[in-house]
TIRO-498574 format. One line per 8 residues: their letters; for each residue x, y, z of N, C-alpha, C. Coordinates in nm, 4 decimals, decimal comma. Layout:
N
A> X:Y:Z:X:Y:Z:X:Y:Z  ...;
% end
This chain:
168
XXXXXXXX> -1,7738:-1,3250:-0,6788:-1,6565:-1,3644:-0,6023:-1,6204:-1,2487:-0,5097  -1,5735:-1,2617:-0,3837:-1,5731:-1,1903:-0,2932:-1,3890:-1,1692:-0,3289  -1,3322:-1,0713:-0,3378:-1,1841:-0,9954:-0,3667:-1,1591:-0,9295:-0,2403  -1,0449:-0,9713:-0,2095:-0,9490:-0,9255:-0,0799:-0,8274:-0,9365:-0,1219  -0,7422:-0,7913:-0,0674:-0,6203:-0,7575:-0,0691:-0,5359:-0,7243:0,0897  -0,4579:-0,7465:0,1069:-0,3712:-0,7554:0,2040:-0,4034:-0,5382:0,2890  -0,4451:-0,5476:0,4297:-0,4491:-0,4783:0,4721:-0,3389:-0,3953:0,5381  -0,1854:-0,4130:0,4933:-0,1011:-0,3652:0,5477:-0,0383:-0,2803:0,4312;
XXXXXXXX> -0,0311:-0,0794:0,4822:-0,0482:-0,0442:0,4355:0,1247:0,0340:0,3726  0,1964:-0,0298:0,5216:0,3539:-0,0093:0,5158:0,4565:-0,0931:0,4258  0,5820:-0,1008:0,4080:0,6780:-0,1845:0,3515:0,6451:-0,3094:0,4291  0,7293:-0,4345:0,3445:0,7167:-0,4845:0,4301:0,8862:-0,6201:0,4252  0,9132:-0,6609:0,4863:1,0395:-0,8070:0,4186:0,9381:-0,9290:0,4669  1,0149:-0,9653:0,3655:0,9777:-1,1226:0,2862:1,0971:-1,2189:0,3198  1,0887:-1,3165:0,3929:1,2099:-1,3836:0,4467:1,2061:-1,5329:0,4578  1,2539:-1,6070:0,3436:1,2222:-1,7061:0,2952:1,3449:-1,7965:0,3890;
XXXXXXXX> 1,3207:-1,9004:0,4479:1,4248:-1,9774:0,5300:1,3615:-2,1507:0,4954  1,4488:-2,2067:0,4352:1,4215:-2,3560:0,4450:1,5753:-2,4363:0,4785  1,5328:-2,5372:0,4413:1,6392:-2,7007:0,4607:1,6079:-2,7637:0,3473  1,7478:-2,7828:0,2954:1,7332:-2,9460:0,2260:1,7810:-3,0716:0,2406  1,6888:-3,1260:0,2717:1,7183:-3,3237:0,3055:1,8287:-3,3707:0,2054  1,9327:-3,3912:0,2337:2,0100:-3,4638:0,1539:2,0044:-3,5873:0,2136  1,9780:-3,6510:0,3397:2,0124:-3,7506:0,4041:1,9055:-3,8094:0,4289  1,7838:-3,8390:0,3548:1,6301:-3,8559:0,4305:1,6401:-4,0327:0,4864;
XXXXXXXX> 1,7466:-4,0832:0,4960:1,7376:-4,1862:0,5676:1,8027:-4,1967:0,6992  1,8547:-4,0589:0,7104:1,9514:-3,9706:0,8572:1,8248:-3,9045:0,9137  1,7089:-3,9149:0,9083:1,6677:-3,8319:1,0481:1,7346:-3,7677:1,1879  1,7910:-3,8523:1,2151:1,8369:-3,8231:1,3768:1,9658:-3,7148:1,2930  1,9892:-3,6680:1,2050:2,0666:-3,5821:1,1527:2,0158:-3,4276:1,0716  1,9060:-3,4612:1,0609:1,8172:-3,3914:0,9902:1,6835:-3,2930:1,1118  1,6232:-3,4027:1,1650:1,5530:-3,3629:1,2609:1,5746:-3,2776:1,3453  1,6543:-3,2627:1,4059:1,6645:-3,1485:1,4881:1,6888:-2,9975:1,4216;
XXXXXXXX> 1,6906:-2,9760:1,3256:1,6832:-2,8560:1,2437:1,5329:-2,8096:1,2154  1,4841:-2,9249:1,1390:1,3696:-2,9760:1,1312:1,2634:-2,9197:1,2118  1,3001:-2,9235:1,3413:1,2428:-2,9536:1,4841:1,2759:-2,7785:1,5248  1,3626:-2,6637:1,5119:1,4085:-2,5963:1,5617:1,3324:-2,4817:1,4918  1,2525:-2,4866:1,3696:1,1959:-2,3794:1,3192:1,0220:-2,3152:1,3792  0,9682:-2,4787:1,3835:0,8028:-2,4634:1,4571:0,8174:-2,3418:1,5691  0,9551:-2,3725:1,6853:0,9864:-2,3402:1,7982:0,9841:-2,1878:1,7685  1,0600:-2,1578:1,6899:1,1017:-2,0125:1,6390:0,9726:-1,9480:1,6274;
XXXXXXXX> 0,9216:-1,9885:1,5204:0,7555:-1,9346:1,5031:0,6640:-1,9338:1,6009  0,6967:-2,0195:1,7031:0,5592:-2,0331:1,8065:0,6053:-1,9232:1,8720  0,7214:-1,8850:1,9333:0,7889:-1,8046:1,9960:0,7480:-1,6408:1,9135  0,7792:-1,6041:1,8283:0,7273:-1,5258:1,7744:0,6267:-1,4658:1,7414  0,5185:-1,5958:1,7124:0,3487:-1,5385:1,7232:0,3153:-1,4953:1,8801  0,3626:-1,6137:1,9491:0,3458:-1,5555:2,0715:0,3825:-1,3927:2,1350  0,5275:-1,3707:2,0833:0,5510:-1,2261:2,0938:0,4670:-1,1051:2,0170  0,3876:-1,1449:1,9310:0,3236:-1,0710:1,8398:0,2091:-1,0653:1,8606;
XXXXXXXX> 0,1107:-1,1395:1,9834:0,0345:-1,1735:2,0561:0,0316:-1,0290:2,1795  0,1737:-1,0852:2,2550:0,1398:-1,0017:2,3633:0,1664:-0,8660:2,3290  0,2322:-0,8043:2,1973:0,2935:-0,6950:2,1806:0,1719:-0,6402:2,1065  0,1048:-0,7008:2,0794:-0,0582:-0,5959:2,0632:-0,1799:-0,5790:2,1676  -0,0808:-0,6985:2,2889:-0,1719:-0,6404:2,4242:-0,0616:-0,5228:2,4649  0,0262:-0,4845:2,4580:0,0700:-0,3741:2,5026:0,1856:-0,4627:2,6024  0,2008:-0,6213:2,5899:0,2684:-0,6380:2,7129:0,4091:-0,7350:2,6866  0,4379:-0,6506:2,5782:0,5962:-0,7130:2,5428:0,6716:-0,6211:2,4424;
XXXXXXXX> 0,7382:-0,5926:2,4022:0,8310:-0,5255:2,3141:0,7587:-0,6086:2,1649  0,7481:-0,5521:2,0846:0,7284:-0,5686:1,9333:0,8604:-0,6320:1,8624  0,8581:-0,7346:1,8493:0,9698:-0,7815:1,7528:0,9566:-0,7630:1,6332  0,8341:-0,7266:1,5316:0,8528:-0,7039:1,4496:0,7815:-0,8039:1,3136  0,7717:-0,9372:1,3840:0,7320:-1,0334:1,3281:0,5561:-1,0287:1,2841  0,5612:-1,0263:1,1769:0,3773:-0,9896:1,1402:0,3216:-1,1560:1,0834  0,4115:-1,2592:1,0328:0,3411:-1,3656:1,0401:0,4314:-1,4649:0,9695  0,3681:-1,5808:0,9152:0,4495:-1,6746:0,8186:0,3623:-1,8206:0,7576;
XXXXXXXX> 0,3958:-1,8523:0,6867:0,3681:-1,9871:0,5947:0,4608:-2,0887:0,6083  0,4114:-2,1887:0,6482:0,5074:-2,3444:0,6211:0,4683:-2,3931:0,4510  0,5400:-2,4154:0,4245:0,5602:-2,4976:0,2845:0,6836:-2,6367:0,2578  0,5504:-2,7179:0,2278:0,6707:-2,8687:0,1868:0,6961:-2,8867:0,0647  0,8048:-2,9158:-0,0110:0,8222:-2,9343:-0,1345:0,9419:-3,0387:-0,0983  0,9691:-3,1263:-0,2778:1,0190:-3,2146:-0,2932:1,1686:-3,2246:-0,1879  1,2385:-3,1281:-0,1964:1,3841:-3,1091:-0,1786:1,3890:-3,0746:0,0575  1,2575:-3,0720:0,0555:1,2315:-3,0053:0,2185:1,1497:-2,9020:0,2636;
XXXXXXXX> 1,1447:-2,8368:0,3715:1,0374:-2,7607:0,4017:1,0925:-2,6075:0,3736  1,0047:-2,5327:0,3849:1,0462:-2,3727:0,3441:0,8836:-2,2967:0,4328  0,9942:-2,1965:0,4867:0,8771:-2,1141:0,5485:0,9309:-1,9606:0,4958  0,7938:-1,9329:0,4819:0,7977:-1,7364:0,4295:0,7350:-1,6873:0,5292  0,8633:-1,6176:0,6262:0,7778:-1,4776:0,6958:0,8024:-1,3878:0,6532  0,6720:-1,3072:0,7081:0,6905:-1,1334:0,6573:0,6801:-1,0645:0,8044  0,8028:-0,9933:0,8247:0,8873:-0,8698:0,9226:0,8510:-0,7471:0,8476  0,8150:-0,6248:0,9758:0,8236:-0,5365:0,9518:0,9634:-0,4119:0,8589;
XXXXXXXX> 1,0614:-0,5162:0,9530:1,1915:-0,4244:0,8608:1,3108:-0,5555:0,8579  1,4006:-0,4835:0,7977:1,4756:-0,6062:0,8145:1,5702:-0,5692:0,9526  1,5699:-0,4687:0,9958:1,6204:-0,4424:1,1317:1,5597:-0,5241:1,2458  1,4390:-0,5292:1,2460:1,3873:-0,6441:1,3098:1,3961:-0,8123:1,2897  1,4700:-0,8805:1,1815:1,4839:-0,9437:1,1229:1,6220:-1,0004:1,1912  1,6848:-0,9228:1,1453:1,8261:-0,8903:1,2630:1,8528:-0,8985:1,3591  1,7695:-0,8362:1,4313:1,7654:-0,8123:1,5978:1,7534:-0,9419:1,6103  1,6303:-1,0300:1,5967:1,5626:-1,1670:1,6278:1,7009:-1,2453:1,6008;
XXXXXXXX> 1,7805:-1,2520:1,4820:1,8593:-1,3207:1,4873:1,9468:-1,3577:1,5852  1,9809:-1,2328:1,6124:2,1309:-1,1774:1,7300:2,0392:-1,1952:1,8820  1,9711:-1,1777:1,9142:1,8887:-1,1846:2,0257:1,9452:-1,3346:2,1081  2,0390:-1,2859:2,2117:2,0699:-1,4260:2,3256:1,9616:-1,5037:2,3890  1,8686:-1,4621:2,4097:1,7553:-1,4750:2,4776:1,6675:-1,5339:2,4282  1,6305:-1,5601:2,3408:1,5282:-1,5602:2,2378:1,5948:-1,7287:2,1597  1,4853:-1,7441:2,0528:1,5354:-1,9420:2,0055:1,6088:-1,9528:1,8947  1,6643:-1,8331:1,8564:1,7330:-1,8982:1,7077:1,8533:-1,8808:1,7433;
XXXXXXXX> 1,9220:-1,8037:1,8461:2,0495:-1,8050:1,8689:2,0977:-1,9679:1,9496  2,0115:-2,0321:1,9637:2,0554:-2,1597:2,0278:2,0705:-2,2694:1,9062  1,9451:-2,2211:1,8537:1,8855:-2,3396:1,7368:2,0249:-2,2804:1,6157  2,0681:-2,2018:1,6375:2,1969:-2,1326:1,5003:2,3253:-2,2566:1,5375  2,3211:-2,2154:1,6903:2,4686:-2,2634:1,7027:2,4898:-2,4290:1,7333  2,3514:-2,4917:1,7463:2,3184:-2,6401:1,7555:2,3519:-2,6458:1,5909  2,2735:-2,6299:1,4848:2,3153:-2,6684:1,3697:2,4554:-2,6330:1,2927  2,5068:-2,5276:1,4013:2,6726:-2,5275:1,3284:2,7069:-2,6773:1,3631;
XXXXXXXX> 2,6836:-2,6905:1,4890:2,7804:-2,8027:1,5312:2,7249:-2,9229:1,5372  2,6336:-2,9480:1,4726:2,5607:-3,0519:1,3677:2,6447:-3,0620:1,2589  2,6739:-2,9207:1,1648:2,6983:-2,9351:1,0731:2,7939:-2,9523:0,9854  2,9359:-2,9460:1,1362:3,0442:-2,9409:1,1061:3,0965:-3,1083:1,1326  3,0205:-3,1585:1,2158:3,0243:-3,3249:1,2199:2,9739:-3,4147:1,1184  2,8779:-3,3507:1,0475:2,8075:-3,4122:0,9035:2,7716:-3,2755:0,8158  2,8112:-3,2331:0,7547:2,8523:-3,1483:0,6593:2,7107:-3,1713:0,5185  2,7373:-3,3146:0,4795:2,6672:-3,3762:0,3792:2,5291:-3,3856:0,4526;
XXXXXXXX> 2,4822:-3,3872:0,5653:2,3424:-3,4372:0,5511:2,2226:-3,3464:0,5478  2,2406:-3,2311:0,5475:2,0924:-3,1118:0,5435:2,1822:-2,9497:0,5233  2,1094:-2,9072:0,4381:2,1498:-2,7636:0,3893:2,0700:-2,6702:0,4281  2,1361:-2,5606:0,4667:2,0082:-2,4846:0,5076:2,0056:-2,3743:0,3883  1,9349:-2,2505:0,3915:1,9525:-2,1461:0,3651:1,8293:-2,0630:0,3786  1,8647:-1,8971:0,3233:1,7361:-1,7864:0,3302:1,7773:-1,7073:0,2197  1,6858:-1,6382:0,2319:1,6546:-1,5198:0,1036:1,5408:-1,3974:0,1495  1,6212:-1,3117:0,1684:1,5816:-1,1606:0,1950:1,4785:-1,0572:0,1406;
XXXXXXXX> 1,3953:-1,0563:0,1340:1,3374:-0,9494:0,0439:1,2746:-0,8328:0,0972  1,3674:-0,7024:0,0960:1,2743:-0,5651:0,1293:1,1829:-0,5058:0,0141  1,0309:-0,4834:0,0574:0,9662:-0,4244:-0,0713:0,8781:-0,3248:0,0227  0,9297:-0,2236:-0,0290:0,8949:-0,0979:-0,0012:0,7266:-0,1008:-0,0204  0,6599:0,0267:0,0179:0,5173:-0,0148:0,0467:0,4155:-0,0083:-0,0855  0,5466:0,0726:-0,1973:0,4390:0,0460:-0,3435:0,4315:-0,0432:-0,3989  0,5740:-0,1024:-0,3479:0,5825:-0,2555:-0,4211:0,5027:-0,4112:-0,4058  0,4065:-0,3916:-0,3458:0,3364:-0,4910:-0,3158:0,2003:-0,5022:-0,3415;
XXXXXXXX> 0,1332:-0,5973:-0,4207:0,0124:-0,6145:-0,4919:-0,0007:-0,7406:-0,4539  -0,1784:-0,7895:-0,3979:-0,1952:-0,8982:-0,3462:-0,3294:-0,9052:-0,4035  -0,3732:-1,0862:-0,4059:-0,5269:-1,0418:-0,4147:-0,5392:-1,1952:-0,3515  -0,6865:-1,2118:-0,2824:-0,7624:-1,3150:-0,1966:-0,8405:-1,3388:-0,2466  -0,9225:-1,4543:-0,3468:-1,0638:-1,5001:-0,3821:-1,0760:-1,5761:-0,3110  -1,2582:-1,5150:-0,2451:-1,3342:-1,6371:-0,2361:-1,2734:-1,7061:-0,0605  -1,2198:-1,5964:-0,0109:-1,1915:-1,6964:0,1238:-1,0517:-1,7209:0,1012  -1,0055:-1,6937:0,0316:-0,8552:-1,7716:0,0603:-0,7677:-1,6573:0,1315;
XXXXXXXX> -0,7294:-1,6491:0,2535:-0,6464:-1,5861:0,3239:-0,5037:-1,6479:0,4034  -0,4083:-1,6692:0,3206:-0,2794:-1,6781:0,4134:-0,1699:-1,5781:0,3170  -0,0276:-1,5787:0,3554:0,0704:-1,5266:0,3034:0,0268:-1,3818:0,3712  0,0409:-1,2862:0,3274:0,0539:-1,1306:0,3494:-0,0791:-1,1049:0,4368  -0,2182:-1,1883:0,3784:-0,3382:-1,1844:0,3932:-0,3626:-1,1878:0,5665  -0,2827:-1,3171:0,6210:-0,3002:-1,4377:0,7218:-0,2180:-1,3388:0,8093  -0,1232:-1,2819:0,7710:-0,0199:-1,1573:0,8430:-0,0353:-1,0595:0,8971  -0,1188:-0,9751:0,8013:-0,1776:-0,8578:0,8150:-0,3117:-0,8292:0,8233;
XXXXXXXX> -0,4568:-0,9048:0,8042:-0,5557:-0,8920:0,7920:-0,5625:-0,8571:0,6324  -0,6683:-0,7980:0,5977:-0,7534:-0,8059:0,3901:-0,8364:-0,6896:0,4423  -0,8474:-0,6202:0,3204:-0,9633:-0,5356:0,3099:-0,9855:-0,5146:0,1550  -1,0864:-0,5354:0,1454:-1,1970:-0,5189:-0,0090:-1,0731:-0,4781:-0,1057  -1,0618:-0,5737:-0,2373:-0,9643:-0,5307:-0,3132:-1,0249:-0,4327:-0,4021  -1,1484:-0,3931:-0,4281:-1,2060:-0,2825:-0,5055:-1,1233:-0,1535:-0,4015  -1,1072:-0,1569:-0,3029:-1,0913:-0,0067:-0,2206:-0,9853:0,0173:-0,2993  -0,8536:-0,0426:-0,3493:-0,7435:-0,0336:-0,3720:-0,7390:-0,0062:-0,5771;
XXXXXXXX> -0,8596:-0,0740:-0,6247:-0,7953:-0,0683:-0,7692:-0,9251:-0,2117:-0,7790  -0,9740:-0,1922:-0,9440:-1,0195:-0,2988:-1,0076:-0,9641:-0,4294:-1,0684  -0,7944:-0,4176:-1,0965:-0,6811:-0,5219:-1,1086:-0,6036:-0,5105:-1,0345  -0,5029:-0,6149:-1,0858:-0,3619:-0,6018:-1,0457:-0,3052:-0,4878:-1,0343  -0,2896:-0,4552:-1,1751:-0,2115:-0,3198:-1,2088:-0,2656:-0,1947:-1,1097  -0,3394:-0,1621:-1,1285:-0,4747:-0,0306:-1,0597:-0,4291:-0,0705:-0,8860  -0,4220:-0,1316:-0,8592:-0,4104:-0,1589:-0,7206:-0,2925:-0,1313:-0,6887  -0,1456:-0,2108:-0,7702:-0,0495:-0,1764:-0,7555:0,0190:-0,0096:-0,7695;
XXXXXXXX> -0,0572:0,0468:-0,8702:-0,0740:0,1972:-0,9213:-0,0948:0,2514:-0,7757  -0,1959:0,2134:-0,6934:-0,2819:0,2885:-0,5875:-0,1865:0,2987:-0,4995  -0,1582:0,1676:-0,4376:-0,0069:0,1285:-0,3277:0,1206:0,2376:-0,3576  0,1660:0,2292:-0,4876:0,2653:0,3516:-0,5454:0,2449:0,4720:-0,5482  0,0721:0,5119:-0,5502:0,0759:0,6562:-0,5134:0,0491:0,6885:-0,3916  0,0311:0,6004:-0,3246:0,0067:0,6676:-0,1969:0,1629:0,6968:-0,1048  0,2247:0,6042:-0,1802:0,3729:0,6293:-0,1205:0,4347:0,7567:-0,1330  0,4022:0,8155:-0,2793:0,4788:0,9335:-0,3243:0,4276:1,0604:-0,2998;
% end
């Protein structure tokens, strides 16, 4: 079996953002939230595109996962800091400050029909242990590129050990 571990060698945040369908027979209430996250992400890879040609400012954004589950969709990106995380938020210019203030005022007219929320996670650069069999590359992998999980440690543990000393 071919073993790959996540090639990024810094901290990194973990920034979990979904919706939940309370209304799945309200589309036209639901959808446009729905509809406002792809946008965000395309916008972002794209910036993360030209900012390794040298021809845009670095936002910070290193990648992300869509995920569907019972209750609605959930996407995990991983940001360099959470200062960058921030910035993107507050940013006039840019798609979430439009897509923020469309779903206030969605949400203050129907309250009951879609929930949003997120969840934050800073993990410093020892704190993170990954592994890839066999071809499977997304999450941290799909973000950052993989390199040989032997370079790092023979397990979990050993790898995670390696990440922690190189920090200290």
């Amino acid at each position: 079996m071919r073993s790959l571990t996540h090639a990024h060698d810094e901290g990194v945040v973990v920034f979990h953002i979904g919706m939940t369908i309370r209304k799945p027979h309200r589309p036209d209430l639901w959808l446009p939230v729905f509809a406002a996250m792809p946008k965000m992400i395309a916008e972002l890879s794209r910036n993360k595109a030209a900012a390794a040609q040298g021809k845009a400012d670095d936002l910070g954004f290193l990648g992300a996962e869509t995920l569907f589950g019972v209750k609605g969709p959930w996407v995990v990106q991983y940001w360099r800091s959470v200062e960058h995380v921030y910035a993107y938020a507050r940013r006039q210019d840019l798609a979430h400050v439009p897509a923020w203030r469309a779903f206030n005022a969605a949400a203050r007219k129907h309250p009951e029909a879609v929930g949003i929320w997120h969840e934050t996670f800073v993990v410093p650069p020892g704190g993170i242990e990954t592994f890839y069999g066999n071809g499977a590359r997304l999450g941290l992998a799909a973000a950052t590129g993989t390199v040989p999980a032997e370079t790092r440690g023979k397990d979990a543990a050993e790898r995670l050990r390696s990440m922690s000393a190189a920090r200290t």
